[in-house]
PQR file of N, CA, C, O and H, with PARSE charges and radii, in Angstrom:
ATOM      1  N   UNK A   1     -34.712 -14.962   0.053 -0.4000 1.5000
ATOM      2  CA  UNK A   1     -34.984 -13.546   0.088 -0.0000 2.0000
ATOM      3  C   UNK A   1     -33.661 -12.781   0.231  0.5500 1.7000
ATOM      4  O   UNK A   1     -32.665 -13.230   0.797 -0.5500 1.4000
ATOM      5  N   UNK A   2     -33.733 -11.953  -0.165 -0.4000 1.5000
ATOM      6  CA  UNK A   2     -32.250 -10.764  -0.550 -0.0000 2.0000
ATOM      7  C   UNK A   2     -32.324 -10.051   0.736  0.5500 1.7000
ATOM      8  O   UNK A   2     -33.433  -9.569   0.965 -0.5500 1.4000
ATOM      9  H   UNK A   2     -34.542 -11.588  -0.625  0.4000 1.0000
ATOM     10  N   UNK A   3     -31.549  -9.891   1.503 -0.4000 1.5000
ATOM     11  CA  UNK A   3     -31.046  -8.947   2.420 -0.0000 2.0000
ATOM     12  C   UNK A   3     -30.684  -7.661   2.446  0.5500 1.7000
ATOM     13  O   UNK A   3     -29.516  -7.405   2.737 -0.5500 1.4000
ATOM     14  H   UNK A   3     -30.648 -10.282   1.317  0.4000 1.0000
ATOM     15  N   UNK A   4     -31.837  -6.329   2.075 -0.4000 1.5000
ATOM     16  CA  UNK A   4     -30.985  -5.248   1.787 -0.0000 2.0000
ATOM     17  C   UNK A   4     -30.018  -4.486   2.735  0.5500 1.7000
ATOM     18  O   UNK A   4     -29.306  -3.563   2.338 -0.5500 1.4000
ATOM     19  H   UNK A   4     -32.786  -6.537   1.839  0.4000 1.0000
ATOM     20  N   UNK A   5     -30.039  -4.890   3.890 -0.4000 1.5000
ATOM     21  CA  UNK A   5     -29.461  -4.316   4.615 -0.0000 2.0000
ATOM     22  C   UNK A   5     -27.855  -5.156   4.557  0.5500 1.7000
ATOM     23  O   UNK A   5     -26.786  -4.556   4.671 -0.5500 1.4000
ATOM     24  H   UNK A   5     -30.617  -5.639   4.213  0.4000 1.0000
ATOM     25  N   UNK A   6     -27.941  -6.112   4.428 -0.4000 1.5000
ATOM     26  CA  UNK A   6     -26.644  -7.114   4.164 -0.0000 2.0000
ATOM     27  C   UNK A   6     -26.118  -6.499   2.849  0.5500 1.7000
ATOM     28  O   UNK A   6     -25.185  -5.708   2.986 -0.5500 1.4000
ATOM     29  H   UNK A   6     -28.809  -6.600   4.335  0.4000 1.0000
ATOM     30  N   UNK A   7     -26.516  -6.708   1.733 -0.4000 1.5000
ATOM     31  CA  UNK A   7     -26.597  -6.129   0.643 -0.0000 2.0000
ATOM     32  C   UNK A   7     -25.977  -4.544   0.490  0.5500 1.7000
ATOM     33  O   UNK A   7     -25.136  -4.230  -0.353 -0.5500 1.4000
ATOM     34  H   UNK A   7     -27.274  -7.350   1.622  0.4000 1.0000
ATOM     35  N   UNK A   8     -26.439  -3.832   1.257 -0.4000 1.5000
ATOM     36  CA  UNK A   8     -25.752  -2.332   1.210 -0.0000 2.0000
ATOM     37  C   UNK A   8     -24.464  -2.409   2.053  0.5500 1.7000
ATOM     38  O   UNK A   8     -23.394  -2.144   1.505 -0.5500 1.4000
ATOM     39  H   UNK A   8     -27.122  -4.087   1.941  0.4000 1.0000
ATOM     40  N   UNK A   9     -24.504  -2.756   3.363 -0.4000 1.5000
ATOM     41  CA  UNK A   9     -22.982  -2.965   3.825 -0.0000 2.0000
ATOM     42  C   UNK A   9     -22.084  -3.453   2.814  0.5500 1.7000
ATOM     43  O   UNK A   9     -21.113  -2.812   2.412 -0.5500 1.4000
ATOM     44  H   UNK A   9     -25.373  -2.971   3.808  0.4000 1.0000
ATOM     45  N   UNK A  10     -22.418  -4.600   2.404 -0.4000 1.5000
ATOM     46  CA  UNK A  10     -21.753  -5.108   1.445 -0.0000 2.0000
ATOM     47  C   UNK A  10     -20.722  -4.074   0.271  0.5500 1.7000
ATOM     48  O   UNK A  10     -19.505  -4.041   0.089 -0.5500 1.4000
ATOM     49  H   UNK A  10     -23.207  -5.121   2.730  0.4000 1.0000
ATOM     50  N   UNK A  11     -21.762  -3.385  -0.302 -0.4000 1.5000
ATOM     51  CA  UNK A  11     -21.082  -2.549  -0.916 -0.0000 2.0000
ATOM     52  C   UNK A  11     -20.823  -1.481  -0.894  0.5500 1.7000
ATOM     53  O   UNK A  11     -20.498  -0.858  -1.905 -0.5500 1.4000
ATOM     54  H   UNK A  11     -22.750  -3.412  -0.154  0.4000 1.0000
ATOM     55  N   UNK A  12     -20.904  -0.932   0.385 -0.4000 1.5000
ATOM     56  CA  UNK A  12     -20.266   0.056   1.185 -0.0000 2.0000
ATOM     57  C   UNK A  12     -18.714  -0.348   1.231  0.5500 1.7000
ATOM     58  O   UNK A  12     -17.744   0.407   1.308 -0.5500 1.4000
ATOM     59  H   UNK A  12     -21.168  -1.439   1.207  0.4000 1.0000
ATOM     60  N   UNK A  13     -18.745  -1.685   1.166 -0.4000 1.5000
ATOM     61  CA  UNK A  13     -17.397  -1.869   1.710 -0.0000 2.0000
ATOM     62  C   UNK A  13     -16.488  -2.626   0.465  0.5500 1.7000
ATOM     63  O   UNK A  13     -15.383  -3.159   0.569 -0.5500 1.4000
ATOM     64  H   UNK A  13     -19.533  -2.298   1.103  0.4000 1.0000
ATOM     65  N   UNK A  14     -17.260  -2.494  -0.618 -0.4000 1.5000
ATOM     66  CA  UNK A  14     -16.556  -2.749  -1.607 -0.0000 2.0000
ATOM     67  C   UNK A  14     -16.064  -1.223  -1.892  0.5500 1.7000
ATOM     68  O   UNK A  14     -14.945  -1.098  -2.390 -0.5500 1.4000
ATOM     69  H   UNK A  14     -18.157  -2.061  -0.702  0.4000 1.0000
ATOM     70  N   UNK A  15     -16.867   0.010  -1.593 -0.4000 1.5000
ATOM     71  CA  UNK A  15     -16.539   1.063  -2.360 -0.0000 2.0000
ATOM     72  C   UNK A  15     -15.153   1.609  -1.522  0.5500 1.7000
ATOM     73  O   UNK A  15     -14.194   2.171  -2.052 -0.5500 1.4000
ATOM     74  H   UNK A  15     -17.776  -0.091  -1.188  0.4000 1.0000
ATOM     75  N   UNK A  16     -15.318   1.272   0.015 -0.4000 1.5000
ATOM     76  CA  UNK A  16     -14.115   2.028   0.741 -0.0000 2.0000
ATOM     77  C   UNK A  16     -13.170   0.837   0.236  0.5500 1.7000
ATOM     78  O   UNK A  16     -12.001   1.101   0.516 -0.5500 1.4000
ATOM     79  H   UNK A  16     -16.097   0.816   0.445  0.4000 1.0000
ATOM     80  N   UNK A  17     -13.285  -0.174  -0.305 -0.4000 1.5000
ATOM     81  CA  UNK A  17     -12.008  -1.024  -0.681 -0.0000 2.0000
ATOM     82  C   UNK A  17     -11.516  -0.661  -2.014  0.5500 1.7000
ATOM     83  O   UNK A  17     -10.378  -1.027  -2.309 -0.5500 1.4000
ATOM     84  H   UNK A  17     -14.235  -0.388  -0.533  0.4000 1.0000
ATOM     85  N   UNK A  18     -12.271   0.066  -2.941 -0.4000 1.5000
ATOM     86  CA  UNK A  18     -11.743   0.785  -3.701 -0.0000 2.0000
ATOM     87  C   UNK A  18     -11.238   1.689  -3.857  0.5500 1.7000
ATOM     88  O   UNK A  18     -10.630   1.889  -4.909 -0.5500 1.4000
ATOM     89  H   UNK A  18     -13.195   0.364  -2.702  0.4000 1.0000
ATOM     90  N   UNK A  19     -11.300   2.720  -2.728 -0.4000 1.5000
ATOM     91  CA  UNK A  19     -11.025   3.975  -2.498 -0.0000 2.0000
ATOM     92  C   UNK A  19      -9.714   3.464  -2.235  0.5500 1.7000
ATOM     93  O   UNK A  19      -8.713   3.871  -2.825 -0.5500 1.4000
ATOM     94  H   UNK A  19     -11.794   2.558  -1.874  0.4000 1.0000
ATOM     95  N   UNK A  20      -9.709   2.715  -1.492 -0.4000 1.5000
ATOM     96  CA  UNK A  20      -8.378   2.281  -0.859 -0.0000 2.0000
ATOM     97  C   UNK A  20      -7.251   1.987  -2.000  0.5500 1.7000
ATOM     98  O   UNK A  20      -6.087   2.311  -1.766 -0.5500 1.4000
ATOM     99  H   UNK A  20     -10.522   2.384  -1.012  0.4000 1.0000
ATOM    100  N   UNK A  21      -7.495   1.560  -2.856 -0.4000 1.5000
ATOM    101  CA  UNK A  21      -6.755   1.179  -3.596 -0.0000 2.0000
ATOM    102  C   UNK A  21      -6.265   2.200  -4.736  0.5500 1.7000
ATOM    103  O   UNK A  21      -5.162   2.355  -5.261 -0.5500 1.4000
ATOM    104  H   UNK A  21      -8.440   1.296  -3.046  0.4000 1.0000
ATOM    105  N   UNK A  22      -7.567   2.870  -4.930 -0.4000 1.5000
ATOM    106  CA  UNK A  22      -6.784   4.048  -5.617 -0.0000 2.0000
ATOM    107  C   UNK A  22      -5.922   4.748  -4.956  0.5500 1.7000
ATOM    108  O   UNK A  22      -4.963   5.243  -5.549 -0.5500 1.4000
ATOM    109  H   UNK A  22      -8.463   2.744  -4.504  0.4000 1.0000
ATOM    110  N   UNK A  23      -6.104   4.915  -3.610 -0.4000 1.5000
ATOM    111  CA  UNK A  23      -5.283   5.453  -2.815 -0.0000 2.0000
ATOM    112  C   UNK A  23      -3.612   5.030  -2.999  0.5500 1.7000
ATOM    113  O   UNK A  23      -2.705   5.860  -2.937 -0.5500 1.4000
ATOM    114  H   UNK A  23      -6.882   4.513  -3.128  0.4000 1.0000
ATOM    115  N   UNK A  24      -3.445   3.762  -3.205 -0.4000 1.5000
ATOM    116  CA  UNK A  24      -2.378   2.852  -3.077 -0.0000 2.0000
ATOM    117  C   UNK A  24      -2.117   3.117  -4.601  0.5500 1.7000
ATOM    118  O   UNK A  24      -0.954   3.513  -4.680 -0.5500 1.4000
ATOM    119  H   UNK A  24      -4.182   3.088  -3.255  0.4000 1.0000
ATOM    120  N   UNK A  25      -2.625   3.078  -5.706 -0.4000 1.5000
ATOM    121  CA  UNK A  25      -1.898   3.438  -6.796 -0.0000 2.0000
ATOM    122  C   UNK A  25      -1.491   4.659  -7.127  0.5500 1.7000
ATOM    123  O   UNK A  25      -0.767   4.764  -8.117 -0.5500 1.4000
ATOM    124  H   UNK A  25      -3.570   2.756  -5.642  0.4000 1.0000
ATOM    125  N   UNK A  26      -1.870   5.856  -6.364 -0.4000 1.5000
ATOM    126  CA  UNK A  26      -1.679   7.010  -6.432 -0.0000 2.0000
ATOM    127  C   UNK A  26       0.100   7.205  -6.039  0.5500 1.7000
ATOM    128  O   UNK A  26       1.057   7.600  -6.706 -0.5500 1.4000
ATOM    129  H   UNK A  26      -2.458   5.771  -5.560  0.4000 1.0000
ATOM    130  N   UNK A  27      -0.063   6.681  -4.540 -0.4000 1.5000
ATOM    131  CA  UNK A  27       1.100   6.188  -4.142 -0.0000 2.0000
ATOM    132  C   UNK A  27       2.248   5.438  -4.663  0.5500 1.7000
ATOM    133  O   UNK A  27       3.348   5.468  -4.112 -0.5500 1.4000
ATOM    134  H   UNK A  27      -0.840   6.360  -3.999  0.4000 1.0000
ATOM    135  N   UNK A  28       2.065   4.957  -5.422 -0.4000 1.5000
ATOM    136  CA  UNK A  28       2.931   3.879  -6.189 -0.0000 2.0000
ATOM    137  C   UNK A  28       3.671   4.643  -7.309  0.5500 1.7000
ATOM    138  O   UNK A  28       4.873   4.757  -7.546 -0.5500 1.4000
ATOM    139  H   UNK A  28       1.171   4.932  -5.870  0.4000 1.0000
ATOM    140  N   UNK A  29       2.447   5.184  -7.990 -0.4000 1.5000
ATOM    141  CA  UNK A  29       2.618   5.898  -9.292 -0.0000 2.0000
ATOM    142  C   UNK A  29       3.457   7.325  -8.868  0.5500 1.7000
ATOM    143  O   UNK A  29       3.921   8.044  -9.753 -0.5500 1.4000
ATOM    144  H   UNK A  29       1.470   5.091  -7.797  0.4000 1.0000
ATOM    145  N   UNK A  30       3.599   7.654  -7.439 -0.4000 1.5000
ATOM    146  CA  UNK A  30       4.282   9.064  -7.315 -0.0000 2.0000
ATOM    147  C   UNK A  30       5.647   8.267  -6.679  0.5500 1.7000
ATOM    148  O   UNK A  30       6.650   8.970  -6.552 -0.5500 1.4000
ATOM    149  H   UNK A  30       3.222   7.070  -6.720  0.4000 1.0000
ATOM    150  N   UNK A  31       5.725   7.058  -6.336 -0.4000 1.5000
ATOM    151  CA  UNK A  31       7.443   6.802  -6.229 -0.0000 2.0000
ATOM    152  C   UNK A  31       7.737   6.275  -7.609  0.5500 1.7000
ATOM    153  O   UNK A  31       8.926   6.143  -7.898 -0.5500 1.4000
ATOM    154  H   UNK A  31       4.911   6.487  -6.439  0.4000 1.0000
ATOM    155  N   UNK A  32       7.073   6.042  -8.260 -0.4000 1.5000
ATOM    156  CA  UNK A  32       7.798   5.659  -9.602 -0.0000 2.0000
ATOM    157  C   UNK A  32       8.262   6.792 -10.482  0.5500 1.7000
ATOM    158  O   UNK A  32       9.281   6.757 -11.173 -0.5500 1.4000
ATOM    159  H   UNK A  32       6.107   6.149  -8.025  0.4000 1.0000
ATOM    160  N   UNK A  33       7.443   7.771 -10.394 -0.4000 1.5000
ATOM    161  CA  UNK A  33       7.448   9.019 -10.466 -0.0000 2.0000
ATOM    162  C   UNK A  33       8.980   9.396  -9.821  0.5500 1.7000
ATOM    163  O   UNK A  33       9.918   9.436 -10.617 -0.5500 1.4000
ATOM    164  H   UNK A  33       6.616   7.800  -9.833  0.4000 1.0000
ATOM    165  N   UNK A  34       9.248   9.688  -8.303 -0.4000 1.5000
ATOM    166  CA  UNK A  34       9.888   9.901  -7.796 -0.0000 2.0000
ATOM    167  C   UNK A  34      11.881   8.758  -8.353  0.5500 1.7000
ATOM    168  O   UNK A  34      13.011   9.120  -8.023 -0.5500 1.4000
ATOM    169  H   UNK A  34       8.485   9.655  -7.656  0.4000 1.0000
ATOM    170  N   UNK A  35      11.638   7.918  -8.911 -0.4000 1.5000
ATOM    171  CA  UNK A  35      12.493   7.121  -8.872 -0.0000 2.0000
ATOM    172  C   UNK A  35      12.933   6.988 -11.246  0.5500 1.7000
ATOM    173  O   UNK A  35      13.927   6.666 -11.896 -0.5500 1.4000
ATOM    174  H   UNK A  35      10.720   7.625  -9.179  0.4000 1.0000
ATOM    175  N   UNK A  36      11.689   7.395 -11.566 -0.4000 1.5000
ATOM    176  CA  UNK A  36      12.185   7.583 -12.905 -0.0000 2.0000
ATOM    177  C   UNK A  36      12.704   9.119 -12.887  0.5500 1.7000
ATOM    178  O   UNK A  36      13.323   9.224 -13.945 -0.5500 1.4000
ATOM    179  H   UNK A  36      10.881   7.657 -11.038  0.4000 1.0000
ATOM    180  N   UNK A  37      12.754  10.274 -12.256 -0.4000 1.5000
ATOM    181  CA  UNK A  37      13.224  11.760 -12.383 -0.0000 2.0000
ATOM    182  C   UNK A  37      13.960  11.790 -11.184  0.5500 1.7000
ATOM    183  O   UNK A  37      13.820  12.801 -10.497 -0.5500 1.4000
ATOM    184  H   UNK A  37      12.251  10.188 -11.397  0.4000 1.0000
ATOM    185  N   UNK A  38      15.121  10.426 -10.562 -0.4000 1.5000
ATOM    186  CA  UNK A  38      15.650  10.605  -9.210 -0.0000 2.0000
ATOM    187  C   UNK A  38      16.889  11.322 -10.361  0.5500 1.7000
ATOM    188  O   UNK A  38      16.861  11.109 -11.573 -0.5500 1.4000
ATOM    189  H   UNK A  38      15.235   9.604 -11.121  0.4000 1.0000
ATOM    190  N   UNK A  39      17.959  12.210  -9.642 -0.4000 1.5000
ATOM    191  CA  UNK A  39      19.011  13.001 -10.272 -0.0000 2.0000
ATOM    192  C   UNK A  39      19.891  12.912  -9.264  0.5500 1.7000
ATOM    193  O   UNK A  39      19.774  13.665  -8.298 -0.5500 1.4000
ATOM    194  H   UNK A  39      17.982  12.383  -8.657  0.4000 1.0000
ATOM    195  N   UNK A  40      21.323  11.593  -9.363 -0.4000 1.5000
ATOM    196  CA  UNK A  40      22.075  11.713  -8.656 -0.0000 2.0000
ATOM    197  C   UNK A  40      23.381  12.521  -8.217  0.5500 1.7000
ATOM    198  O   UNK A  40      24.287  12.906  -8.957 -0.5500 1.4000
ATOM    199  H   UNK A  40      21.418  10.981 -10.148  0.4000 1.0000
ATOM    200  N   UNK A  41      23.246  12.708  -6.645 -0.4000 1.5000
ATOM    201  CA  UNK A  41      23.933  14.018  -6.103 -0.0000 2.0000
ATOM    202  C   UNK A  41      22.923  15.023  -6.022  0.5500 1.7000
ATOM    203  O   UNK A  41      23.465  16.126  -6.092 -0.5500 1.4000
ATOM    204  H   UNK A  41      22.511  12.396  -6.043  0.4000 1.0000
ATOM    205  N   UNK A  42      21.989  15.089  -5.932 -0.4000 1.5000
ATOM    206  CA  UNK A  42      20.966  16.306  -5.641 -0.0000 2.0000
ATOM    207  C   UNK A  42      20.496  15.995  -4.562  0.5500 1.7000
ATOM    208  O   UNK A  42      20.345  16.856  -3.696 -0.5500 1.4000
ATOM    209  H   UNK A  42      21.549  14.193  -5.875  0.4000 1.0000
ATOM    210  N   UNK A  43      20.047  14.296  -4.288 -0.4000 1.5000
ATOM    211  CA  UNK A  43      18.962  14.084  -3.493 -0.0000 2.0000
ATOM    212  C   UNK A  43      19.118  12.429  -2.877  0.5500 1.7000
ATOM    213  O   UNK A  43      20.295  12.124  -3.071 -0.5500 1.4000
ATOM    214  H   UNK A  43      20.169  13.596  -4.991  0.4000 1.0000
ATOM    215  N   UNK A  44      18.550  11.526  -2.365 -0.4000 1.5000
ATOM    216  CA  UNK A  44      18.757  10.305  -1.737 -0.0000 2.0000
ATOM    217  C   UNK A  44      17.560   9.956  -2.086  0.5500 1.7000
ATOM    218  O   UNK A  44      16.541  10.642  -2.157 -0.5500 1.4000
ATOM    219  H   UNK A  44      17.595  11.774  -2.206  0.4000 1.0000
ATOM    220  N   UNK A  45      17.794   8.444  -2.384 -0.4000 1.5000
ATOM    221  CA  UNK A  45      16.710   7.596  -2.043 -0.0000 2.0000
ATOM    222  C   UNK A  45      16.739   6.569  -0.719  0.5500 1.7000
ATOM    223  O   UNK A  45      17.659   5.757  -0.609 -0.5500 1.4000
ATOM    224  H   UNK A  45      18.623   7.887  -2.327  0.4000 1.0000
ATOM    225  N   UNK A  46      16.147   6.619  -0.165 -0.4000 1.5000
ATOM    226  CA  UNK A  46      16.223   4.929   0.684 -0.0000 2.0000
ATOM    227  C   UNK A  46      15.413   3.924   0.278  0.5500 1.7000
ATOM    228  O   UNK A  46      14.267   4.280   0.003 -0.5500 1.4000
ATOM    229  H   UNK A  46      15.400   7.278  -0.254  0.4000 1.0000
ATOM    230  N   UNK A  47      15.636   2.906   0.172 -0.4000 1.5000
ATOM    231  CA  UNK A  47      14.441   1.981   0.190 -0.0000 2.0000
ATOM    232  C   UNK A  47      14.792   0.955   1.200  0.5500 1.7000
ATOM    233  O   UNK A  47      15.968   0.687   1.449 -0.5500 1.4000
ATOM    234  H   UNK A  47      16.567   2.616   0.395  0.4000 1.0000
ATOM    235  N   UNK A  48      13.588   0.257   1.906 -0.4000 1.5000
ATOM    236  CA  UNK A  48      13.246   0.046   2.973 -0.0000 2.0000
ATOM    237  C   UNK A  48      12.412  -1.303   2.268  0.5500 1.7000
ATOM    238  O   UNK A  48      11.571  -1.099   1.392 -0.5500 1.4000
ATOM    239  H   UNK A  48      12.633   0.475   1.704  0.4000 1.0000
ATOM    240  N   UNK A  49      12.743  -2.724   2.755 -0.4000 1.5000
ATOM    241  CA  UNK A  49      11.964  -3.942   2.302 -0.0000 2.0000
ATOM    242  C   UNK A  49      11.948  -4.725   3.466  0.5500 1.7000
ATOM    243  O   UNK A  49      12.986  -5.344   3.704 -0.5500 1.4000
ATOM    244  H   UNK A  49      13.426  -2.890   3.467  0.4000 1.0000
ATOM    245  N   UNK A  50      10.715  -4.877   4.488 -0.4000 1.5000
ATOM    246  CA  UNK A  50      10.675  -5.860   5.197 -0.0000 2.0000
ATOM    247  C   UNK A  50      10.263  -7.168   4.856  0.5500 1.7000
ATOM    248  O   UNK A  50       9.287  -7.423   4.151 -0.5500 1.4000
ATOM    249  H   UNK A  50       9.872  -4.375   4.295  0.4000 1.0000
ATOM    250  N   UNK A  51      11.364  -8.355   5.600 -0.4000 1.5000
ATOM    251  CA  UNK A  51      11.945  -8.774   5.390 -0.0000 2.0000
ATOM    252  C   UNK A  51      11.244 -10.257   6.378  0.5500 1.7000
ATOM    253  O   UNK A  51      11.864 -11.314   6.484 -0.5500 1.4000
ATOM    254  H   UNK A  51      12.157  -8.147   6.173  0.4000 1.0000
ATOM    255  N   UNK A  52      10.103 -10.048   6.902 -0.4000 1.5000
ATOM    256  CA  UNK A  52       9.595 -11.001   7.921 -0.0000 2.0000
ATOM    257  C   UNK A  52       9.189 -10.354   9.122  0.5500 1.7000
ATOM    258  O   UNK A  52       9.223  -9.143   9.336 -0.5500 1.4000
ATOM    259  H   UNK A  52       9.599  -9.189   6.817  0.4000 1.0000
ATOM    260  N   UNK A  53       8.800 -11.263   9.895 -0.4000 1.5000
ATOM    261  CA  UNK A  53       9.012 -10.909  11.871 -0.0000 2.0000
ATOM    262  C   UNK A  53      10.506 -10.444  12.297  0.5500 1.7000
ATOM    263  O   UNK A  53      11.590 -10.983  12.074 -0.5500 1.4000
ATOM    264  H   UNK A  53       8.773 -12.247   9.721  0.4000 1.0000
ATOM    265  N   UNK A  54      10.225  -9.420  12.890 -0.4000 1.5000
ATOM    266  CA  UNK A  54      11.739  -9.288  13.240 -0.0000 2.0000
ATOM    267  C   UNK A  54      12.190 -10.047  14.754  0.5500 1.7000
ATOM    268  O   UNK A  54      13.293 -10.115  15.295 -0.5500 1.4000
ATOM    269  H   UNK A  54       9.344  -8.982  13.071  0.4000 1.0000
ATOM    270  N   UNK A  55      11.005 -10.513  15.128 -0.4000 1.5000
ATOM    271  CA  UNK A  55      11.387 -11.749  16.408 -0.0000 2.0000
ATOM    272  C   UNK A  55      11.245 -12.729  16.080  0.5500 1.7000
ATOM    273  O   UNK A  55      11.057 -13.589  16.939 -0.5500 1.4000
ATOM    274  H   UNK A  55      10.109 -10.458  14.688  0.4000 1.0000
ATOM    275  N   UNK A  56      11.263 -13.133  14.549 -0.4000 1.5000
ATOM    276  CA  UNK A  56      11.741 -14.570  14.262 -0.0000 2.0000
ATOM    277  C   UNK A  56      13.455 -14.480  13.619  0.5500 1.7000
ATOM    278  O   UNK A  56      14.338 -15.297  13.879 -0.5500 1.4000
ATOM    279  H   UNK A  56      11.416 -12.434  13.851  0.4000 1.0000
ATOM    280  N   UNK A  57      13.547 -13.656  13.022 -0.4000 1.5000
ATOM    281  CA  UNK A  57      14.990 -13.192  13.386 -0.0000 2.0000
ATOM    282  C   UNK A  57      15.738 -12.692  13.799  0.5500 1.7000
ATOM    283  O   UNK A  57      16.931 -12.830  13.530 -0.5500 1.4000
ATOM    284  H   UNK A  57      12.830 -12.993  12.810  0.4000 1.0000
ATOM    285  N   UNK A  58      15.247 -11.942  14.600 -0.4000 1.5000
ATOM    286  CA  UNK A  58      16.448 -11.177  16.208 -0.0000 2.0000
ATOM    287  C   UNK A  58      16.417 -12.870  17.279  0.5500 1.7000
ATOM    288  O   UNK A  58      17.240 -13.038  18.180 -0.5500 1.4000
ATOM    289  H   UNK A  58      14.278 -11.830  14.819  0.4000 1.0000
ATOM    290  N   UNK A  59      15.556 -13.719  17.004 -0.4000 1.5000
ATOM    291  CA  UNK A  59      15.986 -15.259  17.669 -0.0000 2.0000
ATOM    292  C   UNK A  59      17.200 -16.060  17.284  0.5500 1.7000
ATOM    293  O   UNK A  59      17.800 -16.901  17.953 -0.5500 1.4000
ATOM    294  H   UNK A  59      14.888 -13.582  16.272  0.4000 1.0000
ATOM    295  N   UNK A  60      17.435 -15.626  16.072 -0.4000 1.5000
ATOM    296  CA  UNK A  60      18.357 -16.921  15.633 -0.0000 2.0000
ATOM    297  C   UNK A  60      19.731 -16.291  15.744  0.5500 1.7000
ATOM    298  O   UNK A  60      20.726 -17.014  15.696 -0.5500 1.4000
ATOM    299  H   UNK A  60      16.948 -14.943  15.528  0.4000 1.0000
ATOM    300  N   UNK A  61      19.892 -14.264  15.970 -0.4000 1.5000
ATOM    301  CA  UNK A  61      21.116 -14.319  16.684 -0.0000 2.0000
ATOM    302  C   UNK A  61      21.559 -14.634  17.905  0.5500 1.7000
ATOM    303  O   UNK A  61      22.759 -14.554  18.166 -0.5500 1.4000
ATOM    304  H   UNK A  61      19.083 -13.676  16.009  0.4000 1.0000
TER
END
């Protein structure tokens, strides 16, 4: 027997996992945005890449 109540959570939570993600390409698509029309000497970029735990390497100094 089918569970509708299992069944609707279910895809409740497929839909906020989609939301989510458009969310995240929106994002993506406005630093690419931001990084194909960057104009140097006007403005800065930083970029920022973590890199692990930082208490598995603040240990090994």
């Amino acid at each position: 027997m089918i569970d509708l109540k299992a069944l609707e959570n279910e895809l409740q939570q497929c839909r906020l996992a989609r939301l989510d993600a458009e969310a995240a390409e929106r994002d993506v698509e406005e630093m690419i945005w931001q990084v194909q029309h960057f104009e140097p000497g006007k403005q800065r970029m930083l970029f920022i890449f973590e890199c692990g735990d930082s208490e598995i390497t603040g240990a090994a100094n």
